[in-house]
VODREN-973310 format. One record per residue: residue number from 1; residue in three letters; chain; x, y, z of N, C-alpha, C, CB in turn. Coordinates in steps of 0.2 Angstrom, whole numbers, plus 2048, in hexadecimal, padded with zeros to 3 digits. Glycine has a CB too. Layout:
N
  num  residuo  cadena  nc1  nc2  nc3  cac1  cac2  cac3  cc1  cc2  cc3  cbc1  cbc2  cbc3
  NUM      ala       A    X    Y    Z     X     Y     Z    X    Y    Z     X     Y     Z
...
***
This chain:
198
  num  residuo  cadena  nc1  nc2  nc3  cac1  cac2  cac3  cc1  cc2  cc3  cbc1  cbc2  cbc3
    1      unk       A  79F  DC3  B0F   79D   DBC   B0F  7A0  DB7  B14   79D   DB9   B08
    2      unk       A  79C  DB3  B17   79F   DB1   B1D  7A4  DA9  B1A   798   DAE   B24
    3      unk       A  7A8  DA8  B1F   7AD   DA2   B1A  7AB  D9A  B21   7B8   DA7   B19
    4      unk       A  7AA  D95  B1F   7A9   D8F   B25  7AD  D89  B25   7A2   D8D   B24
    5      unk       A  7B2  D88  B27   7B7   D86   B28  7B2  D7D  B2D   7BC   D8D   B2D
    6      unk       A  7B1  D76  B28   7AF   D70   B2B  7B6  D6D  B2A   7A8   D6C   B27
    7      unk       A  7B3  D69  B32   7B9   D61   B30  7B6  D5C  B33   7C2   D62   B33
    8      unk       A  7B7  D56  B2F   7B6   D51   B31  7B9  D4E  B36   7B6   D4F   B2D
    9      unk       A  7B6  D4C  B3A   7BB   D47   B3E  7BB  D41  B3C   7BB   D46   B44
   10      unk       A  7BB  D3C  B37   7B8   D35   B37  7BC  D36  B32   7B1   D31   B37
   11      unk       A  7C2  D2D  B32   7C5   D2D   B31  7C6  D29  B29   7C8   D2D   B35
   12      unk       A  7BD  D29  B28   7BC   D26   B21  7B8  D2D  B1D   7B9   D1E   B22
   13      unk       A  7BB  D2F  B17   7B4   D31   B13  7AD  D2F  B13   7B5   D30   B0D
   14      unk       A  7AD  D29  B14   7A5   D27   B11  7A1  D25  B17   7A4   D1F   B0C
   15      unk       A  7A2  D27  B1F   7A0   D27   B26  79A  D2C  B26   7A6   D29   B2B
   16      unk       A  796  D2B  B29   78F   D2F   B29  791  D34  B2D   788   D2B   B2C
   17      unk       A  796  D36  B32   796   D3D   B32  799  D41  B2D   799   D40   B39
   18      unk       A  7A0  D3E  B2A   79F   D43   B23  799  D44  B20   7A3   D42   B1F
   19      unk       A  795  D40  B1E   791   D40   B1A  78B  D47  B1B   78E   D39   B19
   20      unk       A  789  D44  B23   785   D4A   B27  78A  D51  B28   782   D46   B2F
   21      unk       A  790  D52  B27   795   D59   B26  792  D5C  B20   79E   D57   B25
   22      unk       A  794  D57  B16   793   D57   B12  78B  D5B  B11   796   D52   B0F
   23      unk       A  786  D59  B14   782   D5D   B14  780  D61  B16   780   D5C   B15
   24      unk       A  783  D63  B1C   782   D6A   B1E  787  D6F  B1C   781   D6A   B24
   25      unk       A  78D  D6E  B18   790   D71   B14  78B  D74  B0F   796   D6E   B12
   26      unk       A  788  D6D  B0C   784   D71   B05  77E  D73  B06   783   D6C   B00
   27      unk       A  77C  D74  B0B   774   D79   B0D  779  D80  B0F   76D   D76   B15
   28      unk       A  780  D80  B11   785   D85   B12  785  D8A  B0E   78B   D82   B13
   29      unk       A  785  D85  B06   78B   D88   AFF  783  D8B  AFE   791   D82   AF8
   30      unk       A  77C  D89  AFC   779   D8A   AFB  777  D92  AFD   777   D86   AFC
   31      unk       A  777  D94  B03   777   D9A   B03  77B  D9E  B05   775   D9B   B06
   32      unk       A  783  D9D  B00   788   DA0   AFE  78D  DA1  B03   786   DA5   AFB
   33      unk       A  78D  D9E  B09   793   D9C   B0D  799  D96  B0B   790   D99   B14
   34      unk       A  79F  D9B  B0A   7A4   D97   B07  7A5  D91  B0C   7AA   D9B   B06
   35      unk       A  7A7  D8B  B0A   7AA   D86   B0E  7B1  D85  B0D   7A7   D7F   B0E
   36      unk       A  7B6  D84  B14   7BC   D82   B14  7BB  D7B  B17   7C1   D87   B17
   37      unk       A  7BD  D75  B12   7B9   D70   B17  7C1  D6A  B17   7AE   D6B   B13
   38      unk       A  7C1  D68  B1E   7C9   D63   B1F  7C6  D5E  B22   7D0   D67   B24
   39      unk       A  7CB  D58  B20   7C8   D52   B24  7D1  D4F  B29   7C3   D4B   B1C
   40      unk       A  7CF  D48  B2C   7D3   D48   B2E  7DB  D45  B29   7D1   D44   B33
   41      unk       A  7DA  D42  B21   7DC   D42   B1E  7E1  D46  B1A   7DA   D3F   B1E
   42      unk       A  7DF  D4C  B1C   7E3   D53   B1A  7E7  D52  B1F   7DF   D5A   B19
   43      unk       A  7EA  D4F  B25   7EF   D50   B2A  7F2  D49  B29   7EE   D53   B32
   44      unk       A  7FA  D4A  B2B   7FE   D44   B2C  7FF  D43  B32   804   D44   B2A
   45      unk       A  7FE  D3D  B32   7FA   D38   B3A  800  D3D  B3F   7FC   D2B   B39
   46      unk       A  805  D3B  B3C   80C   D3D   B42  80B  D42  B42   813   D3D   B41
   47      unk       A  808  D48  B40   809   D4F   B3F  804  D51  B49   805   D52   B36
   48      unk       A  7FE  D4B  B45   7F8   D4B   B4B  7FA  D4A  B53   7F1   D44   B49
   49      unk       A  7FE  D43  B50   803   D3E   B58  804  D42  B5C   80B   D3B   B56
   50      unk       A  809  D46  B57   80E   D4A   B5C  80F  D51  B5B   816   D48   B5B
   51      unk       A  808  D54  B5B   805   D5B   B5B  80A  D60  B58   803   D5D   B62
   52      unk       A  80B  D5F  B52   810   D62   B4E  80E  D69  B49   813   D5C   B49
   53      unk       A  80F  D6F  B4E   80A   D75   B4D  80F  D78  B47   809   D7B   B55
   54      unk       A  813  D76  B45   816   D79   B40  817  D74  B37   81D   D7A   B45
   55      unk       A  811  D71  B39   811   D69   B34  80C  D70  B2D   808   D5E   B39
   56      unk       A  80E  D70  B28   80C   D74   B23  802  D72  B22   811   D73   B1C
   57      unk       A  801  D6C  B23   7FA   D6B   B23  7F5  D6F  B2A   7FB   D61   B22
   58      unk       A  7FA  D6C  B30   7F7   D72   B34  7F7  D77  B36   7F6   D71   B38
   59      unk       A  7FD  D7C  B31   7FB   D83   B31  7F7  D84  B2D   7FF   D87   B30
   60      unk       A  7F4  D83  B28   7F0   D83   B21  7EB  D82  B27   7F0   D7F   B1A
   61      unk       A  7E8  D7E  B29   7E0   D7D   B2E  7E3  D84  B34   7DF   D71   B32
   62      unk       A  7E7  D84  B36   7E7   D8B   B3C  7E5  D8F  B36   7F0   D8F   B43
   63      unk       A  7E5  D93  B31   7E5   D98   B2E  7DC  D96  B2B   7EC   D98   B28
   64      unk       A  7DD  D93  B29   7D5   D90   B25  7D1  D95  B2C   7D2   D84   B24
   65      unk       A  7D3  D91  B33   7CB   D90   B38  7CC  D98  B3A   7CB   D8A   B40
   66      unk       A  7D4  D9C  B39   7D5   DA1   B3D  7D0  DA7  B38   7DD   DA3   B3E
   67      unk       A  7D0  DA7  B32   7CD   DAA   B2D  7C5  DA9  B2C   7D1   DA9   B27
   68      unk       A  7C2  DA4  B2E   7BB   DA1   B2C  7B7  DA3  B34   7BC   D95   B29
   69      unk       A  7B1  DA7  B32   7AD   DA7   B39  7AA  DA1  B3A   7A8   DAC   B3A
   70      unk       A  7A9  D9C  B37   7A6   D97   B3C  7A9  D91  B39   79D   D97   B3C
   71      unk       A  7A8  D8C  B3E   7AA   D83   B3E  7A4  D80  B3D   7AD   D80   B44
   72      unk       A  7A4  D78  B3A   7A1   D74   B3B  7A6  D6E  B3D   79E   D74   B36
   73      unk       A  7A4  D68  B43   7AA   D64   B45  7A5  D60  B47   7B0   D65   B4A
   74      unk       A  7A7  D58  B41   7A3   D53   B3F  7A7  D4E  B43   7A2   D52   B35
   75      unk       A  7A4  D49  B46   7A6   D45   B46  7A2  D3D  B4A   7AA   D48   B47
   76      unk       A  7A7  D37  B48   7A4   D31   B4B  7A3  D32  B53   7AA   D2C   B49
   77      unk       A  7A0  D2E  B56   7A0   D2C   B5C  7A3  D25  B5F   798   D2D   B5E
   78      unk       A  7A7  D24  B62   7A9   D1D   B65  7A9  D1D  B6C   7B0   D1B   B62
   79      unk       A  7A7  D18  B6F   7A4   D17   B76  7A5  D1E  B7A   7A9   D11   B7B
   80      unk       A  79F  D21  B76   79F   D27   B7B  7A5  D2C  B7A   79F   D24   B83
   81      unk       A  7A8  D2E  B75   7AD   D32   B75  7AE  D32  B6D   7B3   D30   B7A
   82      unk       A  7AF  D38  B68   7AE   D3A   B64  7B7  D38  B61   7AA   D40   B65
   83      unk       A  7B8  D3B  B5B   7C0   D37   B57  7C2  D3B  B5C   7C3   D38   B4D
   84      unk       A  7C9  D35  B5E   7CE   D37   B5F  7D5  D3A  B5B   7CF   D32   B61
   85      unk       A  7D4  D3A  B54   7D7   D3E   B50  7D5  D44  B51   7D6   D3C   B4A
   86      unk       A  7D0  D45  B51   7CB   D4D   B51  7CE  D51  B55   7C2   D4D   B56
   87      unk       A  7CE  D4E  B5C   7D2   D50   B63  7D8  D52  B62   7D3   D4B   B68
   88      unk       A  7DD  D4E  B60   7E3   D4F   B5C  7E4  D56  B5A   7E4   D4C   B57
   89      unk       A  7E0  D58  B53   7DE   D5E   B4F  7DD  D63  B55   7D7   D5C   B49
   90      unk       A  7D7  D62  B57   7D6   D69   B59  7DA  D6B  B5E   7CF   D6A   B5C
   91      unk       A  7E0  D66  B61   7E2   D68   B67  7E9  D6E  B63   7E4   D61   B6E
   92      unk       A  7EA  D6C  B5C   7EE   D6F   B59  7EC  D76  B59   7EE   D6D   B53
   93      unk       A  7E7  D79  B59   7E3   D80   B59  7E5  D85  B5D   7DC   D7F   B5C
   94      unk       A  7E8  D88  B5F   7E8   D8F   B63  7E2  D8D  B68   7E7   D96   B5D
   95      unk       A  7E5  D92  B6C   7E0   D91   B73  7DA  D96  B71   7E4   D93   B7A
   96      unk       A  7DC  D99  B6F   7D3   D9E   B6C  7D2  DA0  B65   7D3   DA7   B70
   97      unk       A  7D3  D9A  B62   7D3   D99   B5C  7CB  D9A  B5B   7D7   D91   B5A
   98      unk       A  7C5  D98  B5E   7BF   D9A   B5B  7BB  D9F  B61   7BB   D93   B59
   99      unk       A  7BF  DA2  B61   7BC   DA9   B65  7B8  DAD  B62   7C0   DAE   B67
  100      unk       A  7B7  DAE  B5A   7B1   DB1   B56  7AC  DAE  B52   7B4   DB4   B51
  101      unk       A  7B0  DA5  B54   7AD   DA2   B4F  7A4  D9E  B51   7B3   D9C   B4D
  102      unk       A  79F  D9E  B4D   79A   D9A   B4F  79B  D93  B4E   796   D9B   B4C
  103      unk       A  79A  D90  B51   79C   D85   B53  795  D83  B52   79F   D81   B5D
  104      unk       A  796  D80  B4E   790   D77   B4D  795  D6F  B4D   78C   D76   B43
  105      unk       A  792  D6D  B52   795   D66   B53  790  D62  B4F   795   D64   B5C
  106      unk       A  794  D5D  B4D   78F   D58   B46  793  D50  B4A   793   D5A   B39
  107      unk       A  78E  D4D  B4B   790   D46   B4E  78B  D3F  B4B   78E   D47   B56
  108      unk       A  78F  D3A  B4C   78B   D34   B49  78C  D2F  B4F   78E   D30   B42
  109      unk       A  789  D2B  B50   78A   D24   B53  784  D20  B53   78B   D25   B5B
  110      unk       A  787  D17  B55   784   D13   B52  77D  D11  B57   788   D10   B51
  111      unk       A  77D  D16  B5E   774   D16   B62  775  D1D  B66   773   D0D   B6A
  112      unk       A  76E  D1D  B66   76C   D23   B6B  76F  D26  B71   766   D22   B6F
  113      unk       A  774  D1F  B73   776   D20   B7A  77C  D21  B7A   775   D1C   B7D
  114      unk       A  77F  D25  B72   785   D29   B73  783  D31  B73   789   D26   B6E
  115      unk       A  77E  D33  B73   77B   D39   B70  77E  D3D  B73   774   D3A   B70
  116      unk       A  780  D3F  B7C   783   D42   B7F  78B  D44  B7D   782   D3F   B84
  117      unk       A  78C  D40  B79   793   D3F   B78  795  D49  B76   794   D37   B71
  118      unk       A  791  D4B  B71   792   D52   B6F  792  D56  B76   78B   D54   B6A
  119      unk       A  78D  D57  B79   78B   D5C   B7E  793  D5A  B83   782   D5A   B83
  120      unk       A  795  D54  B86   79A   D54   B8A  79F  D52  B8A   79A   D52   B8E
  121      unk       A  79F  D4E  B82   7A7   D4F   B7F  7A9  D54  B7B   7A9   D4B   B7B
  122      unk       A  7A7  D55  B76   7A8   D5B   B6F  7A8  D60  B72   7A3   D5C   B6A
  123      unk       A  7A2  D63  B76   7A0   D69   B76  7A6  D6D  B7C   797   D68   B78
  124      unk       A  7A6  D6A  B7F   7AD   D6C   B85  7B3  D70  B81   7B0   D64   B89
  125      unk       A  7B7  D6B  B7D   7BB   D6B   B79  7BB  D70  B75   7BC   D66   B76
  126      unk       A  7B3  D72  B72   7B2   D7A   B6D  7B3  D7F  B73   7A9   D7B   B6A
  127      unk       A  7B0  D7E  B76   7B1   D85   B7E  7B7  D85  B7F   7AE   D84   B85
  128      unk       A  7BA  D81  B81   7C3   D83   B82  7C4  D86  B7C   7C9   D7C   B84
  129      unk       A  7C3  D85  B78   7C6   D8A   B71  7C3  D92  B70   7C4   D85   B69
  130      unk       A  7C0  D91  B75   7BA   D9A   B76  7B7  D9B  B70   7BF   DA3   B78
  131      unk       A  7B3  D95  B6F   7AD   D97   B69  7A9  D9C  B6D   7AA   D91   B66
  132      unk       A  7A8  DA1  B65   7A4   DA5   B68  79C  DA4  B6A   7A5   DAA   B64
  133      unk       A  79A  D9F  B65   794   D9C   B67  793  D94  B63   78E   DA1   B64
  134      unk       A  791  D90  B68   790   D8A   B65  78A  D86  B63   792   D87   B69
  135      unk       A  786  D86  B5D   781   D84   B5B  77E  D7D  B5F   781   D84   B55
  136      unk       A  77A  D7D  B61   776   D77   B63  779  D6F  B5F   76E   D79   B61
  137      unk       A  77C  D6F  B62   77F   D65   B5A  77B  D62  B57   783   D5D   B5E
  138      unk       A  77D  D5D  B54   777   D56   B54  77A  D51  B54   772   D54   B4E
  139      unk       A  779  D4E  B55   778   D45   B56  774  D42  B54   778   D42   B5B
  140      unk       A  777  D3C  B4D   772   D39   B4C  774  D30  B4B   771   D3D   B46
  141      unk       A  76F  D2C  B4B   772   D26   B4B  774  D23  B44   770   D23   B4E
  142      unk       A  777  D1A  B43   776   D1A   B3D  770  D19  B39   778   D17   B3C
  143      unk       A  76A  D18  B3F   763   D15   B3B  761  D1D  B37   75B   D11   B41
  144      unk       A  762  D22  B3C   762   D28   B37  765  D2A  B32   762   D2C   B38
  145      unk       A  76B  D27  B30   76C   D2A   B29  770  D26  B25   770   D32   B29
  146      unk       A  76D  D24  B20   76E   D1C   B1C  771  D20  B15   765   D17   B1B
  147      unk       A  777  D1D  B14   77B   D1C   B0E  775  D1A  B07   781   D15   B10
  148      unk       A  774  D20  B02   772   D1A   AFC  775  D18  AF7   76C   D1B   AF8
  149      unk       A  776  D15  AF1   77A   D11   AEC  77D  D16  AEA   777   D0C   AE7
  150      unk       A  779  D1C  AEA   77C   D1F   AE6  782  D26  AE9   777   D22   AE1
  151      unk       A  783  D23  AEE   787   D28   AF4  783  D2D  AF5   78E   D2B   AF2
  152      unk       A  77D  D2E  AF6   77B   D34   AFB  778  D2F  B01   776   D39   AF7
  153      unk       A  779  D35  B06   778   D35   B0C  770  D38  B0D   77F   D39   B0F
  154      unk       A  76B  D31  B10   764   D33   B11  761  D33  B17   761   D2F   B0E
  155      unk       A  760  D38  B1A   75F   D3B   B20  757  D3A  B23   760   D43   B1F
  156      unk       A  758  D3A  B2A   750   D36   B2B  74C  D3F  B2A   74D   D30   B36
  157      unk       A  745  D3E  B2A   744   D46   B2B  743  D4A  B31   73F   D47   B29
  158      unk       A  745  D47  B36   746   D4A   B3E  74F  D4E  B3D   747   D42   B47
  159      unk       A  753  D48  B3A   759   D4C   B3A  759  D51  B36   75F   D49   B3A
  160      unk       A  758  D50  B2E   758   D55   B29  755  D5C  B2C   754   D53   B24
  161      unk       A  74F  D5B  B2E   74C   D62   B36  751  D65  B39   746   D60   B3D
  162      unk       A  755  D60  B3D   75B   D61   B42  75E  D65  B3F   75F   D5D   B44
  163      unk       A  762  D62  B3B   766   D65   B34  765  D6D  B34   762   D62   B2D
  164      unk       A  75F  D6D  B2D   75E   D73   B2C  75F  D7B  B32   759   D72   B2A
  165      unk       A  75A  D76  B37   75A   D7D   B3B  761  D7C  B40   753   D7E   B40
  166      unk       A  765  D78  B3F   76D   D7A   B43  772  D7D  B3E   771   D72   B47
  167      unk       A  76F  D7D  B38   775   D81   B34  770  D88  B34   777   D7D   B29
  168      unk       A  768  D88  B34   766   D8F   B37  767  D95  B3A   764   D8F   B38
  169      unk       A  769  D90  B41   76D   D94   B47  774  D96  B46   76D   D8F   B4E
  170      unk       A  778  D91  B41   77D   D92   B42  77E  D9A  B3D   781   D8C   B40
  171      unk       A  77B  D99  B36   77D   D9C   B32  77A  DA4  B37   77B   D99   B2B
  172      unk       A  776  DA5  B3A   771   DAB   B3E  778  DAD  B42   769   DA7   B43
  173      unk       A  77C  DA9  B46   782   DAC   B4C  788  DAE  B45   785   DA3   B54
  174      unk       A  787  DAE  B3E   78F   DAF   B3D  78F  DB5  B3B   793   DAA   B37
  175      unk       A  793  DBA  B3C   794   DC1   B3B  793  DC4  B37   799   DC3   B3D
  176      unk       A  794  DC1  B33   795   DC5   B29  791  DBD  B26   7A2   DC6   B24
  177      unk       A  78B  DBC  B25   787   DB8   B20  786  DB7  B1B   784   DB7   B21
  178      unk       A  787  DBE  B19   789   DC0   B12  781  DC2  B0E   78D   DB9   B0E
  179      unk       A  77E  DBE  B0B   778   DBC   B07  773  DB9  B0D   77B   DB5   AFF
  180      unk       A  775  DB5  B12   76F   DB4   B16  76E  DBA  B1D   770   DAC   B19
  181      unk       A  767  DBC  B1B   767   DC0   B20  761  DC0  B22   769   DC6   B1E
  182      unk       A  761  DB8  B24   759   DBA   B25  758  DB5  B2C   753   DB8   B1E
  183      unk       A  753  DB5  B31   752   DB2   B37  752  DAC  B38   74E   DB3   B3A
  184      unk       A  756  DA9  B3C   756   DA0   B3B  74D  D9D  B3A   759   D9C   B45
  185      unk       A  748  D9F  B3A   743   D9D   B3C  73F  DA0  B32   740   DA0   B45
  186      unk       A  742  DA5  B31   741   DA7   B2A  742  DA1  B25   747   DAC   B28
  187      unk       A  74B  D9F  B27   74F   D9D   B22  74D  D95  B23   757   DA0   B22
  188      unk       A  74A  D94  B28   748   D8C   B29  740  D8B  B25   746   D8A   B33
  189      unk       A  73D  D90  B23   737   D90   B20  739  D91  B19   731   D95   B24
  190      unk       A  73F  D95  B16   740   D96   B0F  743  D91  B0D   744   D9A   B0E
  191      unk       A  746  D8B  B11   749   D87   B0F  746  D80  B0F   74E   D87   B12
  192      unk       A  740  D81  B12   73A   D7A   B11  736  D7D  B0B   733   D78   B19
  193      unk       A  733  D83  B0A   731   D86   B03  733  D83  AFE   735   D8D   B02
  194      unk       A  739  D85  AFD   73E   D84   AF9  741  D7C  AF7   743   D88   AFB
  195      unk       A  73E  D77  AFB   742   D72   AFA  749  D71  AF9   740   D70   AF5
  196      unk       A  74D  D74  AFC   754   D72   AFB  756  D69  AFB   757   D76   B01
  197      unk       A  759  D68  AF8   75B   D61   AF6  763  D60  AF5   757   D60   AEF
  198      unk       A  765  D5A  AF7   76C   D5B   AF7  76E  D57  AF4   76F   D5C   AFD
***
């Protein structure tokens, strides 16, 4: 059974890319992929500062990501460049820290015209780390995914589509899937079937 190691990069819980992470973790658990999921508040800021590879919080995340075949890495967008905490974290990583792993980049921002931000900021930063394959990202804005009273996170229906089929592809590249074994284009039609609901 395959193990999936998310982290948030936004430095608040209630930020729409955790929220849009929280979701695709749970269409994840659904078909029995365990989640190892960290955010930036699991580390101590100084630990991040001054890249402190021996800080106990970031060897627990090297061990988590070194044992888990795939990632998920959520995060805010700000003028065109994704958290700066994030950066911090990953540069903590070993240099071929995701050489087996499959990658999904998860991004928010507040207009269209940060959308590139994944493909020529994020996505670089995964490749230096020799992912072994990087799922297609998303980017969404805020008019797409709106907070409701009752704390869930409501998706327009272009991205929920996104969605699904980028945890499709991902879960299709991971070595050992366990229980899913079936073709991204399968498991996109079992899962509209099925009404999955989160």
């Amino acid at each position: 059974m395959s193990t999936i190691v998310t982290l948030s990069g936004s430095p608040s819980a209630k930020s729409r890319s955790h929220g849009l992470l929280t979701r695709a973790s749970r269409l994840l658990e659904s078909y029995g992929i365990t989640i190892r999921p960290f955010t930036l508040g699991d580390f101590d800021a100084e630990a991040l500062l001054y890249g402190k590879f021996d800080d106990p919080a970031v060897i627990a995340f090297q061990k988590a990501v070194a044992d888990a075949e795939g990632l998920i890495v959520a995060t805010p967008v700000y003028k065109a460049a994704y958290s700066g905490a994030l950066k911090l974290l990953l540069d903590l990583l070993p240099e071929r820290a995701l050489h087996h792993h499959a990658v999904l980049p998860l991004a928010t921002g507040g207009s269209p015209s940060h959308m590139l931000a994944v493909d020529y900021a994020l996505q670089p930063v995964l490749t230096s780390l020799k992912a072994r394959h990087i799922v297609g990202g998303i980017y969404a804005t805020e008019r797409e995914l709106t907070w409701r009273d009752d704390g869930y996170l409501e998706l327009t229906l272009e991205i929920e589509q996104r969605l699904t089929q980028a945890v499709s592809r991902l879960l299709a590249h991971l070595p050992d899937p366990g229980q899913v074994l079936l073709h991204p284009d399968q498991l996109n039609r079992q899962i509209r079937e099925a009404r999955i609901s989160f």
